[in-house]
MINU-900965 format. One record per atom (N, C-alpha, C, O): x, y, z. Coordinates in steps of 0.001 Angstrom, whole numbers, padded with zeros to 6 digits, always signed. Example, Ala and Ser with C-alpha at 12.3 -4.5 7.8 and 13.67 -1.06 7.14 Angstrom:
BEGIN
+013190-005690+007800/+012300-004500+007800/+013200-003300+007800/+014236-003319+008465/+012850-002250+007080/+013670-001060+007140/+012900+000030+007870/+013409+001138+008039/
REM end
This chain:
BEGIN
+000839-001198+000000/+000000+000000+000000/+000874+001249+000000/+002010+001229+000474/+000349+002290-000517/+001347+003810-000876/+000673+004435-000173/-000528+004351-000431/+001035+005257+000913/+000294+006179+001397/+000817+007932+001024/+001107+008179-000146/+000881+008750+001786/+001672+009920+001296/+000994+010816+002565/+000139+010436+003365/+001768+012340+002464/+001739+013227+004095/+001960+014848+002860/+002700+015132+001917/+000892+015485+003571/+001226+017064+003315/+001566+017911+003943/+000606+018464+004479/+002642+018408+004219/+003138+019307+005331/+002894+021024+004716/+003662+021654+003989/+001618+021457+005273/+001732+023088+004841/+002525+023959+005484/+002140+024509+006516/+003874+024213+004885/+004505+025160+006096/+004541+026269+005950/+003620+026803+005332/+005912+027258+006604/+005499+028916+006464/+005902+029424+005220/+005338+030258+004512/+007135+028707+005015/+008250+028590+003831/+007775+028071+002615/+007928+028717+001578/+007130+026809+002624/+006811+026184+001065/+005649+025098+001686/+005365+024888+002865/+005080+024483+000433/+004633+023052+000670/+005175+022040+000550/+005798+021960-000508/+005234+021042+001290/+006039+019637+000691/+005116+018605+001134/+004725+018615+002301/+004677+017592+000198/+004288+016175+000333/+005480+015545-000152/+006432+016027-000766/+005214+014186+000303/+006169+012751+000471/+005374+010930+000132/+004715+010169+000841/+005679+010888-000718/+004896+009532-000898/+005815+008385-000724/+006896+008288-001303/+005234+007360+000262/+005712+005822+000882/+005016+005141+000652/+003789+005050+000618/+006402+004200+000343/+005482+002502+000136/+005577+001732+001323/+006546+001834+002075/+004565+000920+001545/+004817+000093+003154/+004010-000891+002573/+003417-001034+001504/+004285-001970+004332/+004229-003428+004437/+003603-003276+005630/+003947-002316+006320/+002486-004247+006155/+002636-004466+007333/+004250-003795+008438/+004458-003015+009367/+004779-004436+007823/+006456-004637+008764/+007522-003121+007835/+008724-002945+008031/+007000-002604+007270/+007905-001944+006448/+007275-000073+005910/+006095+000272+005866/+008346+000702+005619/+008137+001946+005175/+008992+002095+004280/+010147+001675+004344/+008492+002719+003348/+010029+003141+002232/+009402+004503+001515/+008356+004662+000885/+010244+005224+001793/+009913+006755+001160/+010566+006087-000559/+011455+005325-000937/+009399+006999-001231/+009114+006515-002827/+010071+008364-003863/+011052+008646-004550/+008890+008991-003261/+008956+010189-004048/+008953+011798-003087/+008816+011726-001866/+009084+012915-003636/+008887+013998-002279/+008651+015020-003464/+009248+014816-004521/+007669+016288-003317/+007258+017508-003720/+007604+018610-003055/+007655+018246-001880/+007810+019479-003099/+007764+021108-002811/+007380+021865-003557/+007733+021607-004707/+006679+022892-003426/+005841+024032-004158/+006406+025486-002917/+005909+025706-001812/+007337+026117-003462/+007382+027249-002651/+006253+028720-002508/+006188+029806-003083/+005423+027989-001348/+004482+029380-001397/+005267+029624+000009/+005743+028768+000755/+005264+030828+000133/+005485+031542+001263/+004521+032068+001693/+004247+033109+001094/+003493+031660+002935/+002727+032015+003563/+003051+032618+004801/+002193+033068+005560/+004187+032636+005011/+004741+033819+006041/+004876+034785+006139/+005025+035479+007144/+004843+035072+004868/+005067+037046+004448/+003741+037674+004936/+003638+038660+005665/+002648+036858+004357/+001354+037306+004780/+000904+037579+006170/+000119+038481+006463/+001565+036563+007195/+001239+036129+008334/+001435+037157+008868/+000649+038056+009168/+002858+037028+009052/+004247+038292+009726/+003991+039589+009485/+003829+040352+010437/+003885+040213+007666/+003501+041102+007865/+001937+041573+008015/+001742+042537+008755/+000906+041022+007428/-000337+041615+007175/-001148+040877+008617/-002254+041382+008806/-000746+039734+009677/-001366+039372+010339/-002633+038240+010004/-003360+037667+010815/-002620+038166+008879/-003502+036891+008309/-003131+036621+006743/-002397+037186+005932/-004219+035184+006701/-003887+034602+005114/-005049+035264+004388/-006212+035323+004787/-004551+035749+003268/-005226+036352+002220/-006231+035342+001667/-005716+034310+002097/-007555+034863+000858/-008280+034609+000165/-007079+033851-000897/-006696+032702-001117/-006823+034940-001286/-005636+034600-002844/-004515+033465-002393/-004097+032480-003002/-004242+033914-001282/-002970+032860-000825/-003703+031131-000443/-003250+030038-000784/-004476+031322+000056/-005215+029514+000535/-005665+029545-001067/-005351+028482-001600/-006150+030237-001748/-006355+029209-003114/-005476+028816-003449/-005499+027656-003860/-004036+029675-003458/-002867+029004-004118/-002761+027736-003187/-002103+026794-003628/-003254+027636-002132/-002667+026462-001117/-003749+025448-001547/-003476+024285-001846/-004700+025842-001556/-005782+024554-002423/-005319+024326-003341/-004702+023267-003219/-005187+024956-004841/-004573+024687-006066/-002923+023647-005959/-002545+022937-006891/-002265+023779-004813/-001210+022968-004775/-001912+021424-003802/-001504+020266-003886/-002851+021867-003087/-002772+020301-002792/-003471+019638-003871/-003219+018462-004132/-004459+020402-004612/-005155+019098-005608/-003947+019098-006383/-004016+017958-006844/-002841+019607-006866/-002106+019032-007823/-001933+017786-007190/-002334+016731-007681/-001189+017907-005824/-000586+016788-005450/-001547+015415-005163/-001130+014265-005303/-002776+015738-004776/-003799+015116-004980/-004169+014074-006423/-004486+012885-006379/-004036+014810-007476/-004335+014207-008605/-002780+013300-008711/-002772+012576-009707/-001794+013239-008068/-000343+012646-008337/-000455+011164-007295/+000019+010044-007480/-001151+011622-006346/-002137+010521-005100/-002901+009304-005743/-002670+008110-005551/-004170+010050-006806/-004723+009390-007652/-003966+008374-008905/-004469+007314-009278/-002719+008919-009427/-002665+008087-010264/-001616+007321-009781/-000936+006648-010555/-001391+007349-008482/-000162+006271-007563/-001298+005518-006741/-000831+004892-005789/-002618+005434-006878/-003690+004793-006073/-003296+004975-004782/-003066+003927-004178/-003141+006051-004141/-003268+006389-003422/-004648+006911-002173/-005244+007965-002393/-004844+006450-001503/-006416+007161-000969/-005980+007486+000719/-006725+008293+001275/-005295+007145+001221/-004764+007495+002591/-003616+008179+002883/-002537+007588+002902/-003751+009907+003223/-002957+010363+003354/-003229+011438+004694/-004301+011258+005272/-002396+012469+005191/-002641+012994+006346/-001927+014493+005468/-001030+014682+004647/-003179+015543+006395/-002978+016956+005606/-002026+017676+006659/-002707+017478+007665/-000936+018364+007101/-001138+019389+008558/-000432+020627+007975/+000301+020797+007000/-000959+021484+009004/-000212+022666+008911/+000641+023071+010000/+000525+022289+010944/+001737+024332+010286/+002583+024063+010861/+002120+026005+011688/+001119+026559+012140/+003235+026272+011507/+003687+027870+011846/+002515+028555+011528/+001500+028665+012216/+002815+029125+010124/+001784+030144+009780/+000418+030028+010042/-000191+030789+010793/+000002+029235+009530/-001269+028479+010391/-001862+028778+011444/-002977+029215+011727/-000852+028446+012053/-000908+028223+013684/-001033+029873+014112/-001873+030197+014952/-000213+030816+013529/-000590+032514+014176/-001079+032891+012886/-000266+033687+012418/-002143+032671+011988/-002863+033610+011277/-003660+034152+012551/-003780+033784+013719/-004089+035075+011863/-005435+035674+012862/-006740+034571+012530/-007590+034286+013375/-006722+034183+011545/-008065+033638+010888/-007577+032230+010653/-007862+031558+009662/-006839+031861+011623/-006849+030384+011567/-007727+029333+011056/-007478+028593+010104/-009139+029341+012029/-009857+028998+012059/-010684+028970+010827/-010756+027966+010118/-011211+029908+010615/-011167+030093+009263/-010817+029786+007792/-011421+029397+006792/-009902+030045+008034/-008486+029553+007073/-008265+027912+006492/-007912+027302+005483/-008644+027733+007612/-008739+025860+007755/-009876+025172+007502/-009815+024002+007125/-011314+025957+007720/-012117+025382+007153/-012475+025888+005385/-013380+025569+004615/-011430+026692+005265/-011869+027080+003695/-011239+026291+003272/-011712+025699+002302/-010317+026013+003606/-009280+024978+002734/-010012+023419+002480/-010312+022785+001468/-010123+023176+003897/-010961+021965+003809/-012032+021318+002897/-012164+020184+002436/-012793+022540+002804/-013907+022992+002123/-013714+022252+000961/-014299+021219+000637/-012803+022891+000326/-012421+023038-000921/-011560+022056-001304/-011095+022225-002431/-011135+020907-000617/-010230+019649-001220/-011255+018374-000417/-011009+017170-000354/-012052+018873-000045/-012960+017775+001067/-012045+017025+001761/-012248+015840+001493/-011267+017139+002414/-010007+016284+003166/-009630+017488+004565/-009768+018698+004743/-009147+016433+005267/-009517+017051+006682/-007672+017812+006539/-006802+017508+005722/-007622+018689+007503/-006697+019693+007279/-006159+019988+009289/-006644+020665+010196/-005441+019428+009221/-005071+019376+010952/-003792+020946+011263/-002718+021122+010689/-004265+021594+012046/-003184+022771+012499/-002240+022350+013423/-002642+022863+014468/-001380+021823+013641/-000565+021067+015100/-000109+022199+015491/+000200+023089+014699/-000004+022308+016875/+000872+022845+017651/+002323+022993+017288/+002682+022383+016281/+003459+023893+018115/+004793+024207+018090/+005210+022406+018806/+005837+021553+018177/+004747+022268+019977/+004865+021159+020788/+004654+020259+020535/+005457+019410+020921/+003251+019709+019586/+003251+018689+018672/+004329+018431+017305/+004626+017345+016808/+004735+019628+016943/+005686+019620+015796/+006608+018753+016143/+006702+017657+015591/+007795+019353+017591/+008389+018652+017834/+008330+017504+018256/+009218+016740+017878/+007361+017029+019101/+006736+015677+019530/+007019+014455+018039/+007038+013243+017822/+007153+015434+017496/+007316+013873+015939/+008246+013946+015686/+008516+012934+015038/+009321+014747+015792/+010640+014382+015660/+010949+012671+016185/+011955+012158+015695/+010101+011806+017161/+010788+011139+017721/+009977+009997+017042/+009727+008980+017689/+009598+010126+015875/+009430+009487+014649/+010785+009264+013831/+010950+008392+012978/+011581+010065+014182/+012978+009827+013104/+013711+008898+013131/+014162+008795+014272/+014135+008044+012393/+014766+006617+012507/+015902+006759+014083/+015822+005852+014911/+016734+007763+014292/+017862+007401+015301/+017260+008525+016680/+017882+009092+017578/+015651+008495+016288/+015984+009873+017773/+015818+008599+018730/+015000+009063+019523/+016146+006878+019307/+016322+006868+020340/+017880+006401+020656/+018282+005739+021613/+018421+006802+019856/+019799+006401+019659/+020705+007503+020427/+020200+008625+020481/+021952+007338+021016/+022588+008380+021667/+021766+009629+022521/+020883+010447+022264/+022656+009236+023748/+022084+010154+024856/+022750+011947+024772/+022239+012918+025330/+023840+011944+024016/+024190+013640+023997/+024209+014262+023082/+025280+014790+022785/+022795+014515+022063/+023022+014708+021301/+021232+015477+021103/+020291+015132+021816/+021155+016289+020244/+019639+017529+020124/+018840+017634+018799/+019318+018519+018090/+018105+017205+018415/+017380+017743+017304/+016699+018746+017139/+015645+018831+017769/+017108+019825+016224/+016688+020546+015956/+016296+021357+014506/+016999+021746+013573/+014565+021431+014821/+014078+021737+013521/+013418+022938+013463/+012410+023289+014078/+014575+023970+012075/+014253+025098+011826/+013659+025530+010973/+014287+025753+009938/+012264+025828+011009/+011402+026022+009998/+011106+027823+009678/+011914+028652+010097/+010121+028149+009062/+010365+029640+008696/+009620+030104+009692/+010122+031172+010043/+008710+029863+010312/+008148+030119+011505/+008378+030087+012817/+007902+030856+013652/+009177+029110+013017/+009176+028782+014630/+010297+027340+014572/+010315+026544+013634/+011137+027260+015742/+011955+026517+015957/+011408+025530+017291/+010851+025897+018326/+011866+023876+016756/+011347+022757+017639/+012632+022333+018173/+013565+022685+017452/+012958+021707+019181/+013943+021085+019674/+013345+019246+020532/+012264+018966+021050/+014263+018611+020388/+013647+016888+020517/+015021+016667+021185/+016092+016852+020608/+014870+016219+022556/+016235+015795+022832/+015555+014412+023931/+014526+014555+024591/+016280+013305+023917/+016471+012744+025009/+017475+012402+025762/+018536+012431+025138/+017580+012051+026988/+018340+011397+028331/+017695+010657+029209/+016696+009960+029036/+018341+010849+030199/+017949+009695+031349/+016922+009800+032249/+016434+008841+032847/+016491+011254+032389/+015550+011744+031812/+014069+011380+031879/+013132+011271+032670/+014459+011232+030355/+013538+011145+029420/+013228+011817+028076/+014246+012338+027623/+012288+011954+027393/+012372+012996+026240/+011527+014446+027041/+010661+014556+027909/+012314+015383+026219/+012208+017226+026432/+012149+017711+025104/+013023+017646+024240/+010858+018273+025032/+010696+019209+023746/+010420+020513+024111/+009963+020825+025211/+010740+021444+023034/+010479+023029+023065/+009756+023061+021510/+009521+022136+020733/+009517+024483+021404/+009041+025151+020642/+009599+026604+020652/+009780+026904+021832/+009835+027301+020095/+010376+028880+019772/+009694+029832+018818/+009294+029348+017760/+009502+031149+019050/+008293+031767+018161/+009749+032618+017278/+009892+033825+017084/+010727+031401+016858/+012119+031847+015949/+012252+031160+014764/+012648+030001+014635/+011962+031798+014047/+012463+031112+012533/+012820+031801+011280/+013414+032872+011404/+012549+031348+010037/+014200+031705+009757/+013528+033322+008517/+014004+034415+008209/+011946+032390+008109/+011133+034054+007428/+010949+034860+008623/+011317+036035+008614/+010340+034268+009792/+009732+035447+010970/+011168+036124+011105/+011116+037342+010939/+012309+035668+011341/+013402+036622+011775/+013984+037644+010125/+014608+038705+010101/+013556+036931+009118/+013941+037942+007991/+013338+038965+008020/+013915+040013+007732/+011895+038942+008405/+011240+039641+008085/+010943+040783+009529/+009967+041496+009761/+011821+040643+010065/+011836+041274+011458/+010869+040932+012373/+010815+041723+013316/+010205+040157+012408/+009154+039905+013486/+009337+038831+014771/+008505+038356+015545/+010404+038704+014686/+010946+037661+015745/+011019+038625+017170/+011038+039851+017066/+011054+038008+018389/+010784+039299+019646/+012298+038928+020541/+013004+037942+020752/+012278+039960+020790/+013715+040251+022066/+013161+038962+023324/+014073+038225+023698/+012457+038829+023636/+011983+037998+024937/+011879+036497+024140/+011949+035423+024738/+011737+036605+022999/+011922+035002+022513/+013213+034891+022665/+013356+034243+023702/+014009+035091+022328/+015221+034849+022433/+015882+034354+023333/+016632+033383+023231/+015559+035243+024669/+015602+035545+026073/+015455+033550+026750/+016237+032716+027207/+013804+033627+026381/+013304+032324+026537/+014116+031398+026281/+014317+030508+027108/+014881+031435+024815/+014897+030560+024327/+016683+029717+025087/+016972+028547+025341/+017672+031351+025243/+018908+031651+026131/+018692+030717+027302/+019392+029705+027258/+017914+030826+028295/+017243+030681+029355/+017359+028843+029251/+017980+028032+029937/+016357+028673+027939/+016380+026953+028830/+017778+026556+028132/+018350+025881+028987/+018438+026628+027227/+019024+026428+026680/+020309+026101+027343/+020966+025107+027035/+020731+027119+028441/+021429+027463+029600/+021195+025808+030690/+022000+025213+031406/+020185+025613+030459/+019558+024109+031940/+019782+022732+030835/+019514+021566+031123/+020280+023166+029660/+020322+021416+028808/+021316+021186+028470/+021566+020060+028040/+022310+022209+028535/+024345+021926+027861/+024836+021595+029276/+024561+021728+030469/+026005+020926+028159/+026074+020870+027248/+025684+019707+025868/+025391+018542+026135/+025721+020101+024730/+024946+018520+023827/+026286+018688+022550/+026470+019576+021717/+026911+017667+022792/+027841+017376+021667/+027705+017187+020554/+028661+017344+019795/+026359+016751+020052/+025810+016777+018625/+024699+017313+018372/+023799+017025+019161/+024375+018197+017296/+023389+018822+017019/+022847+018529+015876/+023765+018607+015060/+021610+018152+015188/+021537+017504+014072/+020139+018582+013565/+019107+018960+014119/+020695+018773+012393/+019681+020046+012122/+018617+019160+011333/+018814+018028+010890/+017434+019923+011252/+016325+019357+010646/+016029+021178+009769/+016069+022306+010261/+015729+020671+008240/+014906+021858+007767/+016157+021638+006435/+017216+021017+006529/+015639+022327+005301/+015745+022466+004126/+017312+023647+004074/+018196+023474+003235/+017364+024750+005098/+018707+025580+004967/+019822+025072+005458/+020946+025195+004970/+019370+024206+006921/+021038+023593+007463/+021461+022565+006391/+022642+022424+006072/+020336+021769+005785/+021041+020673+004860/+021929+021638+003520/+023136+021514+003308/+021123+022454+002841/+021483+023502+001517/+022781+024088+002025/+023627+024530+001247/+022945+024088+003463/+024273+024998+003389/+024962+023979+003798/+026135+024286+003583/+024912+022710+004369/+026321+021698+004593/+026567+021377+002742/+027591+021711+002145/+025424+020703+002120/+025564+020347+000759/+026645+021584+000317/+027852+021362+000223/+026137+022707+000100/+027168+024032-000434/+028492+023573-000244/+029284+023655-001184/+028773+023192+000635/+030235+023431+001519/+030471+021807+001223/+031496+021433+001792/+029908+020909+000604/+030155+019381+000383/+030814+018739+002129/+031850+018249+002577/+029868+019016+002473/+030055+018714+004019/+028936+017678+004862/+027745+017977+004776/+029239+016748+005484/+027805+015758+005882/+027867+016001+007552/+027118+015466+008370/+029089+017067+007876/+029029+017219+009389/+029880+018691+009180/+030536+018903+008160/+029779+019579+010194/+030870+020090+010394/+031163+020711+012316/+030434+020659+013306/+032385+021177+012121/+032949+021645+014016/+031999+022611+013965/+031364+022970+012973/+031931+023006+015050/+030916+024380+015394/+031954+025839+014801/+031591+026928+014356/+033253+025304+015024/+034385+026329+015387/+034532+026576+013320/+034595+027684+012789/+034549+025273+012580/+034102+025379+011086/+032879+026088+010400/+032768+026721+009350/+031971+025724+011436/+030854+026362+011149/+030361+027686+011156/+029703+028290+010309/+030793+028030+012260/+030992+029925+012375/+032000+030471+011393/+031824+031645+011070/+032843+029945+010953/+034052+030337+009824/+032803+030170+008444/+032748+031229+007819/+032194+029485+008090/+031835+029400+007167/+030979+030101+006756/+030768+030462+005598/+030071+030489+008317/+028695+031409+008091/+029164+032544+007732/+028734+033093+006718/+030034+033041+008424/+031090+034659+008508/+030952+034632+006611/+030138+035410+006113/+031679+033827+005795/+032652+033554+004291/+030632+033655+003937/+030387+034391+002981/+029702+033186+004426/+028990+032907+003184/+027364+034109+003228/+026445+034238+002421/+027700+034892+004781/+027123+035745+004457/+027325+037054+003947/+026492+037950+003809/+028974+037050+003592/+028967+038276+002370/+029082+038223+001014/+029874+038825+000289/+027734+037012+000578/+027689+037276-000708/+026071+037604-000935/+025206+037363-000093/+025874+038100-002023/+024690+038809-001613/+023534+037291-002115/+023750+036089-002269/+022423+038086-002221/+020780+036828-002161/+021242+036197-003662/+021241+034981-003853/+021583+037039-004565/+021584+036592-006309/+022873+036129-006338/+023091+035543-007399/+024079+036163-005391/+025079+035606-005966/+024955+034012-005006/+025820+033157-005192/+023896+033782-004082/+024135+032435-003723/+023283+031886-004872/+023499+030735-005249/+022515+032483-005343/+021331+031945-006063/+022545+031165-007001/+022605+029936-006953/+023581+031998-007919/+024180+031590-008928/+025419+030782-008323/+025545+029732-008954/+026304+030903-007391/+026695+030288-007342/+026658+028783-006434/+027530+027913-006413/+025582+028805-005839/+025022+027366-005532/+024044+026452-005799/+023826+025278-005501/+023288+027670-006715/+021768+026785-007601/+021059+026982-006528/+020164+026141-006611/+020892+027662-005439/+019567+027474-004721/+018487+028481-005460/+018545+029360-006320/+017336+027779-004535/+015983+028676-005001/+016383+030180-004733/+017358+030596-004108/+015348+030913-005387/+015254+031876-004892/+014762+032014-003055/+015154+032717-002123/+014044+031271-003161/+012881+031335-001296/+014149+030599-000805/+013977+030510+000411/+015185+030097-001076/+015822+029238-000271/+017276+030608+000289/+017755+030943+001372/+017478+030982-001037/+018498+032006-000791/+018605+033798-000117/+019538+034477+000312/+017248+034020-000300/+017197+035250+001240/+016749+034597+002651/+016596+035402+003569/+016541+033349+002902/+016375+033338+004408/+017300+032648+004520/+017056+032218+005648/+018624+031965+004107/+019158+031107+004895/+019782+031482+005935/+019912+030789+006944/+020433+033153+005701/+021356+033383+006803/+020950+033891+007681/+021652+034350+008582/+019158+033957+007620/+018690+034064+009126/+018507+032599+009699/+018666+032414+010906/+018163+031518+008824/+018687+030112+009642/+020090+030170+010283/+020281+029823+011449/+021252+030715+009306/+022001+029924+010155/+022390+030506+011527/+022969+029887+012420/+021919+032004+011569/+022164+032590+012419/+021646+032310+013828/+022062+032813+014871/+020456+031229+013643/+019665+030781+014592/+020710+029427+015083/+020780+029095+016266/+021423+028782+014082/+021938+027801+014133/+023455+027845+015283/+024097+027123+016046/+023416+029093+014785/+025088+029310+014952/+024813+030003+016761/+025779+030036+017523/+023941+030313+017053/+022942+030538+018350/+023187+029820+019455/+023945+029855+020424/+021635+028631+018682/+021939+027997+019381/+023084+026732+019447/+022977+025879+020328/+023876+026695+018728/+025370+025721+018591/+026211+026968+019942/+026194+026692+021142/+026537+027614+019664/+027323+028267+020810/+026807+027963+022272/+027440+027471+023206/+025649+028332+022231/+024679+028198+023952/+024596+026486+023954/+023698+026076+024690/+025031+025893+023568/+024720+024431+024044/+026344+023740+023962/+026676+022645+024415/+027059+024552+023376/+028801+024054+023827/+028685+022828+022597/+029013+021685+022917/+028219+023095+021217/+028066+021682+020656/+029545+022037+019553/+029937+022942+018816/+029894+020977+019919/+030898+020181+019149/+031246+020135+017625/+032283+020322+016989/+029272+019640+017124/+029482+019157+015569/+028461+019454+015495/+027937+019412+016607/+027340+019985+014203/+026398+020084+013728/+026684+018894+012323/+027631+018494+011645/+025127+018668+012446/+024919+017595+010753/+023261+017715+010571/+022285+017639+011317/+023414+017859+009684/+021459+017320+009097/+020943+016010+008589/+021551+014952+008426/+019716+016304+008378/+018925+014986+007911/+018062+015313+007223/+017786+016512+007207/+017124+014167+006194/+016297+014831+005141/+015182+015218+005635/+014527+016226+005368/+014928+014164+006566/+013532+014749+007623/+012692+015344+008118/+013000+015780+009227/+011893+015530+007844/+011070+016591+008422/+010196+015974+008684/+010287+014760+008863/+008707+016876+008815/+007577+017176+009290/+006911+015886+008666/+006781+014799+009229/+006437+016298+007134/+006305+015152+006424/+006618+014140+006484/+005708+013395+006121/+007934+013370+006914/+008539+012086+007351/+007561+011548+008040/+006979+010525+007682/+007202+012443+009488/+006978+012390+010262/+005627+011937+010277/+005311+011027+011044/+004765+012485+009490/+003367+012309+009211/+003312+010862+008626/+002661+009932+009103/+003750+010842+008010/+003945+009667+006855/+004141+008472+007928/+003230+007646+007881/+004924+008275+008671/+005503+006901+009575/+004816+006985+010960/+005138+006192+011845/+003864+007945+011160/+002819+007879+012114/+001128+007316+011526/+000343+006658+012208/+000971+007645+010553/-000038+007428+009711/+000776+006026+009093/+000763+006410+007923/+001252+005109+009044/+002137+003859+009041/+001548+003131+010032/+000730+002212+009996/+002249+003847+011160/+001978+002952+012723/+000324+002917+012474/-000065+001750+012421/-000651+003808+012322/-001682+003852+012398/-002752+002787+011846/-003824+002408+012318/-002016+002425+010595/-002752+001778+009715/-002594+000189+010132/-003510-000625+010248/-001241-000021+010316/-000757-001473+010335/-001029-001648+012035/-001112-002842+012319/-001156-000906+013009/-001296-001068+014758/-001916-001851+014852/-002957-001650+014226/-001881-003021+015475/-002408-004580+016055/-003168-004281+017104/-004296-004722+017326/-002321-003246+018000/-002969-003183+019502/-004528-002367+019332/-005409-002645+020145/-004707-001687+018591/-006257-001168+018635/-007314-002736+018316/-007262-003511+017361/-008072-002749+019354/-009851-003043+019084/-010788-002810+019032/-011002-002129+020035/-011468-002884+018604/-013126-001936+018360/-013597-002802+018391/-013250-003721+017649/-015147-002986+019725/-015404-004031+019625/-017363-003084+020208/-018372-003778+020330/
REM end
């Protein structure tokens, strides 16, 4: 059976289509459509009419790509922007409306809560996941413990676009200060991977990493465009990612940063897995 996951985020859209087994998952194919629904958010305080059609018009594409992979079970969510339109509510039932498929808003706290869907989050005790999206930043760590998640109102459009707050930060300083130090940091999101790839790098030192951010934020938005092939949407926010990166890598004393392809979508996808194939449910 093929199932597939739509992740609406602040930055772009991305679905992901998997094949599974009872016993098995295998990511097949993956989409992105860069709408930026953050600009709207951040600056105007809600989603425009014009902008959710474009967001309807991209899920039936992906919809009709569902259909001819016989596809019929998939999971919709939204993330950030979503989550602080003014007209959330709203927002979500127009969409709905209009693809007849249910449309879920998750939380900052639920975001991260699925990180621990990722093949190695129960693997190694000193080490942090963290996923930087254009809206808001998640963190997934475990120990002895147990698992600790955050959420941050920091990301990488809200801080381009100036709307990120002095007291988030503060917050963010604060716990950040009660969890170091973490020797590995493993980024989640589309800019930490675009800028290790740049640099043909699958890890780098923190002490490399600040050298590199310094070298790669004085070139301007059109000369990363050309000389690394990124998107356009990919190449004015990165160096407010990495700046978040390079943040929090200092306040946690980390060692090495690395990424993963992972995201949100993964995430949907291998929960909606467990869901389908789960033994332990009865209905009786």
């Amino acid at each position: 059976m093929k199932i597939a996951s739509i992740d609406i985020g602040t930055n772009a859209i991305k679905s992901k289509i998997f094949k599974t087994t009872p016993t098995s998952i295998e990511f097949i194919e993956g989409m992105r459509s860069p709408i930026r629904l953050g600009s709207e958010v951040f600056n105007e305080g809600k989603l425009s009419q014009e902008k959710l059609d474009q967001v309807i018009s991209t899920i039936k594409s992906y919809e009709s790509i569902f259909q001819k992979n016989k596809i019929d079970r998939y999971e919709i969510v939204a993330t950030s922007a979503f989550r602080d339109t003014s007209n959330s509510e709203d927002a979500r039932r127009y969409v709905e409306t209009a693809i007849n498929h249910p449309l879920r808003v998750i939380s900052g706290l639920e975001e991260a809560q699925l990180i621990r869907f990722h093949p190695k989050s129960n693997t190694g005790k000193n080490k942090i996941f963290v996923d930087l999206g254009g809206g808001s930043t998640e963190f997934f760590l475990r120990d002895s413990k147990g698992i600790e998640i955050r959420s941050f109102q920091l990301g990488a459009v809200r801080n381009m676009l100036s709307k990120d707050k002095k007291e988030e930060w503060i917050r963010l300083e604060k716990w950040l200060e009660t969890i170091k130090p973490r020797k590995k940091l493993i980024g989640i999101g589309g800019n930490i991977r675009s800028f290790l790839q740049a640099h043909d790098k699958k890890e780098l030192s923190v002490k490399e990493l600040n050298k590199k951010i310094k070298e790669f934020s004085r070139l301007s938005t059109q000369e990363k465009i050309f000389k690394y092939e990124f998107s356009p949407d990919r190449a004015d926010v990165i160096d407010h990612a990495l700046h978040i990166f390079k943040f929090i890598s200092e306040h946690l004393m980390v060692e090495t940063i690395t990424s993963t392809r992972w995201g949100v979508s993964d995430s949907i996808g291998v929960k909606l897995f467990h869901e389908i194939y789960s033994n332990k449910i009865n209905i009786s």
